[in-house]
PDB file with one MODEL, atoms N, CA, C and O in Angstrom:
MODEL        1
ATOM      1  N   UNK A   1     125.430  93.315  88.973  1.00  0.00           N
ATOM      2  CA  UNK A   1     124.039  93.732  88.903  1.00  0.00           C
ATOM      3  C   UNK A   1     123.142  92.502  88.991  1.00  0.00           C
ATOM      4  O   UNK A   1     123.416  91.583  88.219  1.00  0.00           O
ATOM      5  N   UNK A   2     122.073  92.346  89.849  1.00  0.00           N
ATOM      6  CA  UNK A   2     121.335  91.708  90.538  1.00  0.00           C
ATOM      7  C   UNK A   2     120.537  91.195  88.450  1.00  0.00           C
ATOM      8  O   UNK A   2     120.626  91.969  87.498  1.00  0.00           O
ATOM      9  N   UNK A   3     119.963  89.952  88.395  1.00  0.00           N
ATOM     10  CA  UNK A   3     118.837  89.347  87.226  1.00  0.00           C
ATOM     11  C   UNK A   3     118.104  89.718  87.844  1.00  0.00           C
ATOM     12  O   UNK A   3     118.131  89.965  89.049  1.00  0.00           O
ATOM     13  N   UNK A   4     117.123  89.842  86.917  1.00  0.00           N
ATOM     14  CA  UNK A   4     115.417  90.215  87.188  1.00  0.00           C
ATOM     15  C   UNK A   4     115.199  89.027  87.905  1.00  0.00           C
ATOM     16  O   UNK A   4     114.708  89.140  89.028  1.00  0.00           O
ATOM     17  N   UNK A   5     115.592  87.404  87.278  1.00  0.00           N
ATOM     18  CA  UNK A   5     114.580  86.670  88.203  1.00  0.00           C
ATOM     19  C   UNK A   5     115.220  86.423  89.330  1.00  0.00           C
ATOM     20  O   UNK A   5     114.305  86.451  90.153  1.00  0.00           O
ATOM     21  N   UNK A   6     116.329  86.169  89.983  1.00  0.00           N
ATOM     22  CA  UNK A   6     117.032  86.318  91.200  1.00  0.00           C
ATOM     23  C   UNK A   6     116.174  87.444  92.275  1.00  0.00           C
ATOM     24  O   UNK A   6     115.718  87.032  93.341  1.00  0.00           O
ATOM     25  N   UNK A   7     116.025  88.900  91.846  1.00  0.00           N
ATOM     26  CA  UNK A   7     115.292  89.905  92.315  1.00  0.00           C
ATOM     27  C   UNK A   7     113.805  89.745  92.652  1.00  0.00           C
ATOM     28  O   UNK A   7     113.125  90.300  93.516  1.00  0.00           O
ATOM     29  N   UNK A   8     113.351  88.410  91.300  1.00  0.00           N
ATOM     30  CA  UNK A   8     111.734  88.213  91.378  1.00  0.00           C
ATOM     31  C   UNK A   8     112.157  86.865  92.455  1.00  0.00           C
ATOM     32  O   UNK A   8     111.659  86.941  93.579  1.00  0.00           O
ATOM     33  N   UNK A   9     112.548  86.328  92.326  1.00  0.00           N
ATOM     34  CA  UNK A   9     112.640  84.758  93.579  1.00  0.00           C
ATOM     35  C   UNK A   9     112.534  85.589  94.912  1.00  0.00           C
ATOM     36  O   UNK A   9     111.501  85.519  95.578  1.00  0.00           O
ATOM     37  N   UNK A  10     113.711  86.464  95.354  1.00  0.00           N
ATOM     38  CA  UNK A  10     114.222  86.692  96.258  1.00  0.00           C
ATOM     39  C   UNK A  10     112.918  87.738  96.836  1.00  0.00           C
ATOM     40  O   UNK A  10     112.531  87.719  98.005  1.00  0.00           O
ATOM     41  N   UNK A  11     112.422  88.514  95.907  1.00  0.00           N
ATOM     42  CA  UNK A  11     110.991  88.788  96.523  1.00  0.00           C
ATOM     43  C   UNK A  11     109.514  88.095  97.584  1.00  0.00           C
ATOM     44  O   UNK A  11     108.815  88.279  98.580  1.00  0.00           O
ATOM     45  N   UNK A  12     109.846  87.022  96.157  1.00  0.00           N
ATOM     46  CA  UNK A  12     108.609  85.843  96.399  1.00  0.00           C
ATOM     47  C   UNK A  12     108.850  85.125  97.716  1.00  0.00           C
ATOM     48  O   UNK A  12     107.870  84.824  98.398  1.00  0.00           O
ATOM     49  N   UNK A  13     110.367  84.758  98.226  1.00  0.00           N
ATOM     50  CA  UNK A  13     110.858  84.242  99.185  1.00  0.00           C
ATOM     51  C   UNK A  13     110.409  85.217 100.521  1.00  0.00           C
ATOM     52  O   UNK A  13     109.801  84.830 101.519  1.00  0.00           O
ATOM     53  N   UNK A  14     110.838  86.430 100.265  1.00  0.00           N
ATOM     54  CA  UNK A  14     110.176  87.131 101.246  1.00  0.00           C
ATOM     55  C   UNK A  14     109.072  87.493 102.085  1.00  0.00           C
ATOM     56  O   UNK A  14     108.889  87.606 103.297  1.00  0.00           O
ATOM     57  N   UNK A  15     108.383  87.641 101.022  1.00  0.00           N
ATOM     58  CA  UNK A  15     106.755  87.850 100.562  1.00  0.00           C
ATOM     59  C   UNK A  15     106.213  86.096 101.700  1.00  0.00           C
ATOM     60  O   UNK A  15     105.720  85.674 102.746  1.00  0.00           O
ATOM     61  N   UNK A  16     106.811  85.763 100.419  1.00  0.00           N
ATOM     62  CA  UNK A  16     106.405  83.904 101.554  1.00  0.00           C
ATOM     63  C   UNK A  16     106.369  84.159 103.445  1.00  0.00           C
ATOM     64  O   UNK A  16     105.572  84.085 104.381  1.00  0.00           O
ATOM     65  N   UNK A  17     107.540  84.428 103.225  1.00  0.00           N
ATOM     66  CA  UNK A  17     108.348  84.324 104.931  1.00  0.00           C
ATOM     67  C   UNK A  17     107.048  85.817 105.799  1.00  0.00           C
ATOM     68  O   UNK A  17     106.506  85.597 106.882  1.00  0.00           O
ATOM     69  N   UNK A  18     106.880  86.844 105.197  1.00  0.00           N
ATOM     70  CA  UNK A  18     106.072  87.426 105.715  1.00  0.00           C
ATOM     71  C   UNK A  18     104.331  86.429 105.900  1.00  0.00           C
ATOM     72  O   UNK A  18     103.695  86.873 106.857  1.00  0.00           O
ATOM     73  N   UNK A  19     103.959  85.834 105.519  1.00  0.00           N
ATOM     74  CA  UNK A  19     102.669  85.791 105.616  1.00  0.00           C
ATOM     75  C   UNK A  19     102.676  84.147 106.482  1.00  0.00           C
ATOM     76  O   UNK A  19     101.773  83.569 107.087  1.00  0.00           O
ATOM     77  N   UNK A  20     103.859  83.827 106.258  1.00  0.00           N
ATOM     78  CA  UNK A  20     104.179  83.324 108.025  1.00  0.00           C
ATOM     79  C   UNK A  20     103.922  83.555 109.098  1.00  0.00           C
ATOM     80  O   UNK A  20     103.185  83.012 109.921  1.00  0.00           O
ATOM     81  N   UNK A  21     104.974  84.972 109.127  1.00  0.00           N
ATOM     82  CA  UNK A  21     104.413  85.661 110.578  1.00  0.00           C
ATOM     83  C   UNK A  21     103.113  86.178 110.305  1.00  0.00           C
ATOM     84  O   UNK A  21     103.028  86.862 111.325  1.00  0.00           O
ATOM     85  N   UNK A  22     102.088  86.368 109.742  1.00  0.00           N
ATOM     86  CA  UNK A  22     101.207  86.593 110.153  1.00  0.00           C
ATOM     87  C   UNK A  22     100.583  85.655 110.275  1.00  0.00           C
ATOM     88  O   UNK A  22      99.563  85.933 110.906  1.00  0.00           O
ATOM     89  N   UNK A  23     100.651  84.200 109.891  1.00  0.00           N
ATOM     90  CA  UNK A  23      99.971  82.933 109.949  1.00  0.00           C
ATOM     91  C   UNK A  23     100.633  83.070 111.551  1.00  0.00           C
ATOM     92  O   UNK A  23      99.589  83.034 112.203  1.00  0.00           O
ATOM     93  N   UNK A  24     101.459  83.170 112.301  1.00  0.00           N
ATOM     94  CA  UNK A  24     102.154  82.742 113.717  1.00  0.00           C
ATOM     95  C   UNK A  24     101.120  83.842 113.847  1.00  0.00           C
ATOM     96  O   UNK A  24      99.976  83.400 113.944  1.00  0.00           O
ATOM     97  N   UNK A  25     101.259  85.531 113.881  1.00  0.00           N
ATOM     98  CA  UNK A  25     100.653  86.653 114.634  1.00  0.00           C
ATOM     99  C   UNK A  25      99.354  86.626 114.654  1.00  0.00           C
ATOM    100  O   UNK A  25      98.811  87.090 115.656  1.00  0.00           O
ATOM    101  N   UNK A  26      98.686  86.192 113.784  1.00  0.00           N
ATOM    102  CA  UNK A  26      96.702  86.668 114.033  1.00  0.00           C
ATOM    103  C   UNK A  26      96.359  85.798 115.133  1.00  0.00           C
ATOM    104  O   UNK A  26      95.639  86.227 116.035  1.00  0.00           O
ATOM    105  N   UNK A  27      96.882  84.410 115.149  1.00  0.00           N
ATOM    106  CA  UNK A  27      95.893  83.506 116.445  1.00  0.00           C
ATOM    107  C   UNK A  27      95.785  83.879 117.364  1.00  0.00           C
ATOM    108  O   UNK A  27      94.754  83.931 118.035  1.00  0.00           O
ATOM    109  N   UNK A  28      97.443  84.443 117.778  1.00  0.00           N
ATOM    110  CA  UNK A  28      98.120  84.954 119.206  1.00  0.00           C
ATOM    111  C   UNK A  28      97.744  86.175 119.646  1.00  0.00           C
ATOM    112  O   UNK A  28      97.974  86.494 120.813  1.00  0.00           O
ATOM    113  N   UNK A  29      97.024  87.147 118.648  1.00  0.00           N
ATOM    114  CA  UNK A  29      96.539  88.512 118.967  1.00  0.00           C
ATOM    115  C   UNK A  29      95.314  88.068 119.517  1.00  0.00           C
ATOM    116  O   UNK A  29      94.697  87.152 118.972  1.00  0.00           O
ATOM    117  N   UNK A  30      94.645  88.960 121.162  1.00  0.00           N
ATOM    118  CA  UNK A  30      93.510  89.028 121.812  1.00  0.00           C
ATOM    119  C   UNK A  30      92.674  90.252 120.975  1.00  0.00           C
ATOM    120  O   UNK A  30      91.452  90.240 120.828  1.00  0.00           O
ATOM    121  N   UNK A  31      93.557  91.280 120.473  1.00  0.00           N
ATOM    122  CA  UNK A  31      93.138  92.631 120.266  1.00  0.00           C
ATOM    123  C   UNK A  31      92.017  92.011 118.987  1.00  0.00           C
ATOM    124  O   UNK A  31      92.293  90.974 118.384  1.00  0.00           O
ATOM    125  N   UNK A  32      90.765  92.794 118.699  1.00  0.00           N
ATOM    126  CA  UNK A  32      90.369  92.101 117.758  1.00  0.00           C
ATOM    127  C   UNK A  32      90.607  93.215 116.772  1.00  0.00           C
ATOM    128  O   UNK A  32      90.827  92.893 115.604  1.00  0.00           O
ATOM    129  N   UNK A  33      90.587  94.492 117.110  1.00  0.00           N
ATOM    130  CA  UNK A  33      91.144  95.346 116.126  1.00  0.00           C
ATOM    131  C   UNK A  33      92.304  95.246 115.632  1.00  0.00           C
ATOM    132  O   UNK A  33      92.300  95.581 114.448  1.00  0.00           O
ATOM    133  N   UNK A  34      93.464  94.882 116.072  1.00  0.00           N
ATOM    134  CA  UNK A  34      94.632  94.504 115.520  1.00  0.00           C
ATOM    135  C   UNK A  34      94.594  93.446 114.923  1.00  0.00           C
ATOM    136  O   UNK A  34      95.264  93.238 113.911  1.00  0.00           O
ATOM    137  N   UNK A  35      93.620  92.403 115.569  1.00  0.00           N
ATOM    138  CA  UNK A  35      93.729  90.860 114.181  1.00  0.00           C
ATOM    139  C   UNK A  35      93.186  91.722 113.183  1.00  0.00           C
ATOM    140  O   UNK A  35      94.001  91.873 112.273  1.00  0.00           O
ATOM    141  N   UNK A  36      92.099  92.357 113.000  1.00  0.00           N
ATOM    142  CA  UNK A  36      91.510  92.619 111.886  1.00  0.00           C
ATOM    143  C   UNK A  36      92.371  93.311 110.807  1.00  0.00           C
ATOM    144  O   UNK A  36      92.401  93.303 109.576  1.00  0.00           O
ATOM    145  N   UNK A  37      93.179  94.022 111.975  1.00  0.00           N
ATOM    146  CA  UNK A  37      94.018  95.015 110.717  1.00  0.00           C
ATOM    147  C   UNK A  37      94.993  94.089 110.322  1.00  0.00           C
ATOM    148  O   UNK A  37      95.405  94.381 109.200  1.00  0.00           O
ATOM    149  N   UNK A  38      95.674  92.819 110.916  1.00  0.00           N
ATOM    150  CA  UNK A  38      96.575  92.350 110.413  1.00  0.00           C
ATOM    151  C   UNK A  38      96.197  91.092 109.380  1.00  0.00           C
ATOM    152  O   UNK A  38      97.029  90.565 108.641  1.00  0.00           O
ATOM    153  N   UNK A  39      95.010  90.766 109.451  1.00  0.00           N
ATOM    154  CA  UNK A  39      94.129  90.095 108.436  1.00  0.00           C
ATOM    155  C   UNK A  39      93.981  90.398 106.849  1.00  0.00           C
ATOM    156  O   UNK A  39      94.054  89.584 105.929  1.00  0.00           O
ATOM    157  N   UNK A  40      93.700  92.129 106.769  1.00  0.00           N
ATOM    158  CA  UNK A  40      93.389  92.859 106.097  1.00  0.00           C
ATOM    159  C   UNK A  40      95.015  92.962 105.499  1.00  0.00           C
ATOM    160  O   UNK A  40      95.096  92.613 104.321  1.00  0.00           O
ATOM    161  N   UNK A  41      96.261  93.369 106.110  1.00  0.00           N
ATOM    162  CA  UNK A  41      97.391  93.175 105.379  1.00  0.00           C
ATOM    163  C   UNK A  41      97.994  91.991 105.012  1.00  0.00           C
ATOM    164  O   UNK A  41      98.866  91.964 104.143  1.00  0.00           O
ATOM    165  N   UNK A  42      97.458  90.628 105.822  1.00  0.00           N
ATOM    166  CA  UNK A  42      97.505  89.455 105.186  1.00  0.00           C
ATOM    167  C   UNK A  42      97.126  89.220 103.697  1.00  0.00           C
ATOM    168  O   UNK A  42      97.858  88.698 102.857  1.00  0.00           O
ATOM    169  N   UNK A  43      95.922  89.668 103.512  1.00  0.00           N
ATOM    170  CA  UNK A  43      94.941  89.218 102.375  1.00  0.00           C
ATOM    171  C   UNK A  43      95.890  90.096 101.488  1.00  0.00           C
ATOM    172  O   UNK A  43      96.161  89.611 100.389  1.00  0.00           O
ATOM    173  N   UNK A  44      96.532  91.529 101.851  1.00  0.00           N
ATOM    174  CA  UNK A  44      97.052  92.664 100.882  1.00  0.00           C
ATOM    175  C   UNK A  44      98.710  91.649 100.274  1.00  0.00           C
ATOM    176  O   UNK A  44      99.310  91.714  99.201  1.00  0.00           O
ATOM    177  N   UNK A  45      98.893  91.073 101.123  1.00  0.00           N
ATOM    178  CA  UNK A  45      99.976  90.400 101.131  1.00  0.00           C
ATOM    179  C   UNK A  45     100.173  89.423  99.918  1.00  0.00           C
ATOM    180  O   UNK A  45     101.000  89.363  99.008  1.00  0.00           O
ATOM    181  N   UNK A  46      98.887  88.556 100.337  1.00  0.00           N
ATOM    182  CA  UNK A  46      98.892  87.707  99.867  1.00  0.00           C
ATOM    183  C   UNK A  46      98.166  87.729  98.116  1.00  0.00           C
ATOM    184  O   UNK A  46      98.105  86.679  97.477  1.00  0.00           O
ATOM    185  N   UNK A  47      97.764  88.803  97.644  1.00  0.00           N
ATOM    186  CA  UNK A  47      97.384  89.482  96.407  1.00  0.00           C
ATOM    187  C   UNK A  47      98.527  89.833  95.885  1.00  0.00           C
ATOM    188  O   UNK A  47      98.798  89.452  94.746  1.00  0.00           O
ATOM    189  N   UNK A  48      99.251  90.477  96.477  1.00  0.00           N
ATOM    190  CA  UNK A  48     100.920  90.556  95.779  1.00  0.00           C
ATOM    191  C   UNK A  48     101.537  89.427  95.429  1.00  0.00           C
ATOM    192  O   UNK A  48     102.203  89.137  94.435  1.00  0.00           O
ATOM    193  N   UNK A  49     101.170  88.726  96.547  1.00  0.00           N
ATOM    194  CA  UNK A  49     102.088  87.509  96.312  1.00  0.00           C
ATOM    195  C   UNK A  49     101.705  86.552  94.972  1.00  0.00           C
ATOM    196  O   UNK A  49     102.587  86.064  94.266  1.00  0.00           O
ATOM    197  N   UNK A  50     100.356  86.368  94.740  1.00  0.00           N
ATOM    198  CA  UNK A  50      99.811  86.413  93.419  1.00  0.00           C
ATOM    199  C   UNK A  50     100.520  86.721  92.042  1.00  0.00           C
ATOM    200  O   UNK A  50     100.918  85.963  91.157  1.00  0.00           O
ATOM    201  N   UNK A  51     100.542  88.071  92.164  1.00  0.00           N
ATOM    202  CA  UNK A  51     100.250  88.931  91.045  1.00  0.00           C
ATOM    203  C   UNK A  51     102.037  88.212  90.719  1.00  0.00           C
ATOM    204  O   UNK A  51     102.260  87.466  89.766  1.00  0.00           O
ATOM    205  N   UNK A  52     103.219  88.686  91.822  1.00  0.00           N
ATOM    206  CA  UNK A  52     104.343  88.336  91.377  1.00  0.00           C
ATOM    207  C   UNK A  52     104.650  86.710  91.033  1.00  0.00           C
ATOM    208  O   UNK A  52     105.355  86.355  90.088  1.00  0.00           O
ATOM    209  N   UNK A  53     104.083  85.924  91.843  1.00  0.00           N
ATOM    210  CA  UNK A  53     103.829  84.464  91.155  1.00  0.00           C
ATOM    211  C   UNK A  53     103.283  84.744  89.828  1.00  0.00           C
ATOM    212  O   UNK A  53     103.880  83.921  89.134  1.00  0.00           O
ATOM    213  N   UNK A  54     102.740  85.210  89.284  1.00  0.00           N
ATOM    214  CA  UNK A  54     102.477  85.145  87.929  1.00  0.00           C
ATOM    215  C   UNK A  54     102.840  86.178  87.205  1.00  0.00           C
ATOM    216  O   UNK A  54     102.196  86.285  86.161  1.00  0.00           O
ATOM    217  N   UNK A  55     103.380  86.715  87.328  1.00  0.00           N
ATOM    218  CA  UNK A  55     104.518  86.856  86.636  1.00  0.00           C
ATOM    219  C   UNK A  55     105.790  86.304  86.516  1.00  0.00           C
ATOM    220  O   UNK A  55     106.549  86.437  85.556  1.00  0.00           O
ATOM    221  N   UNK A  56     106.024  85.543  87.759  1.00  0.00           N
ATOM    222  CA  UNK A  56     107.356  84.635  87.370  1.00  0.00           C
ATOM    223  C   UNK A  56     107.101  83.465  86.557  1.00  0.00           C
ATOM    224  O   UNK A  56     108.127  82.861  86.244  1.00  0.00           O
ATOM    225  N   UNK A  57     105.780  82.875  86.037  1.00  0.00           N
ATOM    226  CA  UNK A  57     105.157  82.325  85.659  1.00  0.00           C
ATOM    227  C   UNK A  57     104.869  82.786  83.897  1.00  0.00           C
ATOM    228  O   UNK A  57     104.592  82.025  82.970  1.00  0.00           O
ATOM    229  N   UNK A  58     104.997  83.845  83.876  1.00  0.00           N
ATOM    230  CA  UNK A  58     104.725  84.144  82.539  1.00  0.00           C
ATOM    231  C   UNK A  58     106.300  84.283  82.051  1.00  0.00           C
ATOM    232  O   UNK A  58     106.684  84.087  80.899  1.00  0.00           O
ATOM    233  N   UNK A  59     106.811  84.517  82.744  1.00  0.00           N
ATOM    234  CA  UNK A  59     108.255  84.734  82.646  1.00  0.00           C
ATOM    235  C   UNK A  59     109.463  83.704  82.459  1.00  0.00           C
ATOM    236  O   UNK A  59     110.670  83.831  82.251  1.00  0.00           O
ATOM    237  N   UNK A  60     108.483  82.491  82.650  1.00  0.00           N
ATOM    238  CA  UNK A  60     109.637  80.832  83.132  1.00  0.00           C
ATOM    239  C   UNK A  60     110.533  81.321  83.924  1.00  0.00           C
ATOM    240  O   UNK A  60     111.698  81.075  83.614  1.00  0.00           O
ATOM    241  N   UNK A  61     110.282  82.157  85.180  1.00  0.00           N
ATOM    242  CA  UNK A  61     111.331  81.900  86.260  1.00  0.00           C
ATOM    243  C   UNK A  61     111.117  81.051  86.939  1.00  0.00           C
ATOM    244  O   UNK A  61     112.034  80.563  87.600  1.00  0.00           O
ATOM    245  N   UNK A  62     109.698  80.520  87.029  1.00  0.00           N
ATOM    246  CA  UNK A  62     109.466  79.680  88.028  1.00  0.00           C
ATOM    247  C   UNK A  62     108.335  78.838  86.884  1.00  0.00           C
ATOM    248  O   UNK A  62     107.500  79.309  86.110  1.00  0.00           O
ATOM    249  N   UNK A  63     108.816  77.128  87.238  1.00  0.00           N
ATOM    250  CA  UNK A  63     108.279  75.859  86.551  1.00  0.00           C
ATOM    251  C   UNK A  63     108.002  75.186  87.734  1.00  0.00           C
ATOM    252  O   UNK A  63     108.706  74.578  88.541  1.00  0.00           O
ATOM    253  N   UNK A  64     106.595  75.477  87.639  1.00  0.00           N
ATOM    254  CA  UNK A  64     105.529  74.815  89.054  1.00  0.00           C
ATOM    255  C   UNK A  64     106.188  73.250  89.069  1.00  0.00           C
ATOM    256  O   UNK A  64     106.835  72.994  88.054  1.00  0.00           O
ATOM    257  N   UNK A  65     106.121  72.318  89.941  1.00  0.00           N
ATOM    258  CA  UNK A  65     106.212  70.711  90.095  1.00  0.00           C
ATOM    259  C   UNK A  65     105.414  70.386  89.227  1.00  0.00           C
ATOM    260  O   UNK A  65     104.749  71.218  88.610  1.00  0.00           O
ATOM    261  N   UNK A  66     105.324  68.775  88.979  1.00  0.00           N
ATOM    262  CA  UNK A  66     104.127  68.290  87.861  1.00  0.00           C
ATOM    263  C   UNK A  66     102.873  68.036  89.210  1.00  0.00           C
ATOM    264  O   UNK A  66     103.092  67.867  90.410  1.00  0.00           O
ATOM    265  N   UNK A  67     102.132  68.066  88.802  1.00  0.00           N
ATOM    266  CA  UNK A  67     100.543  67.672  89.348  1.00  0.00           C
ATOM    267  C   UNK A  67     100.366  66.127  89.924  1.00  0.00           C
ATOM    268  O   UNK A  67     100.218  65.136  89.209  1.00  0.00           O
ATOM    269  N   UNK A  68     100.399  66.134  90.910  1.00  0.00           N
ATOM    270  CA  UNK A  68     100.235  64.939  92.047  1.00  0.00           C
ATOM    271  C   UNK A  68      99.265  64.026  91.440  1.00  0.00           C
ATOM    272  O   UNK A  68      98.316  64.612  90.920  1.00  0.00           O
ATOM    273  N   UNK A  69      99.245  62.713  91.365  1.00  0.00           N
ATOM    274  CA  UNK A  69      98.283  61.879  90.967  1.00  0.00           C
ATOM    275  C   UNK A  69      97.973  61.567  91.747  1.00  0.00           C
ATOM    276  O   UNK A  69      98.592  61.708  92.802  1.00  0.00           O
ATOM    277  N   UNK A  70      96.234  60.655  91.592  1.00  0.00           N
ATOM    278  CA  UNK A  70      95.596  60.483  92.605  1.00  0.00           C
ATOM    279  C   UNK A  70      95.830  59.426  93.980  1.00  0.00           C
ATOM    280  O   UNK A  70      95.181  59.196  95.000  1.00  0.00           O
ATOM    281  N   UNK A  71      97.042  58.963  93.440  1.00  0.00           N
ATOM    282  CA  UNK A  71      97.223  58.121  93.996  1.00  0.00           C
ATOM    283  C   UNK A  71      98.085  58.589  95.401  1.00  0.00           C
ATOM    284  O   UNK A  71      97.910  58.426  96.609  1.00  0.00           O
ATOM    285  N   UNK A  72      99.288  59.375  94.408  1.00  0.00           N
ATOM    286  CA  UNK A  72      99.862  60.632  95.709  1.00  0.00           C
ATOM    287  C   UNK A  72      99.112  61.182  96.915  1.00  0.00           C
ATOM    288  O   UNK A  72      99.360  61.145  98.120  1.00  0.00           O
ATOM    289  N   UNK A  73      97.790  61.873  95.969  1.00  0.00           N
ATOM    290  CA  UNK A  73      96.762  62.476  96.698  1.00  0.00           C
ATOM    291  C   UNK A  73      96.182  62.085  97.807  1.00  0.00           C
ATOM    292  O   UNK A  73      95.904  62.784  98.782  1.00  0.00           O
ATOM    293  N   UNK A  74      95.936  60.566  97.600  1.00  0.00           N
ATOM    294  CA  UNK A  74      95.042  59.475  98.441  1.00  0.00           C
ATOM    295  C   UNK A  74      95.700  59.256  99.444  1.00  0.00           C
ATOM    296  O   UNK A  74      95.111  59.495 100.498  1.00  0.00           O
ATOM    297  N   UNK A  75      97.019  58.776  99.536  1.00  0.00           N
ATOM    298  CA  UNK A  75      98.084  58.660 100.265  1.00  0.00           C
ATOM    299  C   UNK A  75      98.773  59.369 101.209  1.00  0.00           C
ATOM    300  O   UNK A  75      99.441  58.988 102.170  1.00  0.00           O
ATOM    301  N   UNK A  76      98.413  60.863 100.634  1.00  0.00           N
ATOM    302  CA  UNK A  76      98.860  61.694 101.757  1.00  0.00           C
ATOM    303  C   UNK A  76      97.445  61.679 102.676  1.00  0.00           C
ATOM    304  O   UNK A  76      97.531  61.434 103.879  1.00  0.00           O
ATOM    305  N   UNK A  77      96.122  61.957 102.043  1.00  0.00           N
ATOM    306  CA  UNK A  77      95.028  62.127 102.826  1.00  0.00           C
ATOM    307  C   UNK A  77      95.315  61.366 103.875  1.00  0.00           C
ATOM    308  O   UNK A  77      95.368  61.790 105.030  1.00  0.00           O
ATOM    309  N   UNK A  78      95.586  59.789 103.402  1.00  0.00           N
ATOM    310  CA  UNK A  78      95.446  58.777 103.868  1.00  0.00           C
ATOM    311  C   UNK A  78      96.079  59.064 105.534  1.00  0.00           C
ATOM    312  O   UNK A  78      95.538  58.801 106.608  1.00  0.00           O
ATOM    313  N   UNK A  79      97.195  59.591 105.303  1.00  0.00           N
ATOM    314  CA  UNK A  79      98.583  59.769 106.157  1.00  0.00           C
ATOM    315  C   UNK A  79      98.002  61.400 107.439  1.00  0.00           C
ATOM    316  O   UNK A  79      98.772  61.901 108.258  1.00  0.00           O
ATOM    317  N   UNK A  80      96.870  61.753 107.265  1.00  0.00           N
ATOM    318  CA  UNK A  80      96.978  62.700 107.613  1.00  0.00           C
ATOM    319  C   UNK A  80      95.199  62.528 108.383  1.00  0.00           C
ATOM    320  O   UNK A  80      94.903  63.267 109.322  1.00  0.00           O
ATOM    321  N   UNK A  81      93.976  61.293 107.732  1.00  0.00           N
ATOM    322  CA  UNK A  81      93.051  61.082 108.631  1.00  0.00           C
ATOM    323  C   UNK A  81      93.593  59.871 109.296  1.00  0.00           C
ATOM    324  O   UNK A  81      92.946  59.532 110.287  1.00  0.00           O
ATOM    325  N   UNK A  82      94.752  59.038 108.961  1.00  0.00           N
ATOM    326  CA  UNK A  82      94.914  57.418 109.843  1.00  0.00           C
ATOM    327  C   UNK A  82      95.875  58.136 111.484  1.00  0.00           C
ATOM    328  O   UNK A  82      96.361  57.508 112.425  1.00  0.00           O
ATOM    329  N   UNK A  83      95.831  59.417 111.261  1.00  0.00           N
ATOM    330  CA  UNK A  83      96.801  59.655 112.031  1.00  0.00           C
ATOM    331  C   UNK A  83      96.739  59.981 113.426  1.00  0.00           C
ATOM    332  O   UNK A  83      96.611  61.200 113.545  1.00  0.00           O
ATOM    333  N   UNK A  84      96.771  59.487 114.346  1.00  0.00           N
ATOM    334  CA  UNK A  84      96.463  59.321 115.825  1.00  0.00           C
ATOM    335  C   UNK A  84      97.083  60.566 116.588  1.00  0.00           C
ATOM    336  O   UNK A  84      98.277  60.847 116.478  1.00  0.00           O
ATOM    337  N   UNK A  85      96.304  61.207 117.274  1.00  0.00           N
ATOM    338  CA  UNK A  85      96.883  62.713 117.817  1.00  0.00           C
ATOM    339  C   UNK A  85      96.218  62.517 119.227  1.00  0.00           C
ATOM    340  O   UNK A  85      96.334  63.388 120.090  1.00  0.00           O
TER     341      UNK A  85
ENDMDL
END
């Protein structure tokens, strides 16, 4: 029999991997009625995805990373305006 948090990860993992494809599907759609509708289940998506993050959160299934210092912070910026495209 499947743990609750195995069941709650394996959700969240999903949940993730969906709002992927819609990060790949809205640009690529011309239809503007279909971006809209797939926008609208993005956002629905991504409210779930919420609600079950916090609950894995209230739950200690999931222990966020520690908080980037500024120095981290600076460094990536750094790495991402020095960057020649």
């Amino acid at each position: 029999m499947m743990e609750e948090k195995t069941m709650v990860a394996d959700t969240l993992a999903g949940i993730n991997g969906e709002l992927v494809r819609f990060g790949e599907m809205i640009p690529q759609t011309e239809n503007k009625e279909l971006k809209q509708t797939l926008k609208q289940i993005r956002t629905a998506t991504e409210q779930s995805q919420e609600q079950l993050f916090q609950l894995a959160r209230e739950k200690s299934y999931y222990v966020p990373a520690a908080c980037a210092t500024s120095e981290e912070i600076a460094h990536v910026r750094s790495l991402f305006t020095n960057a020649s495209l």
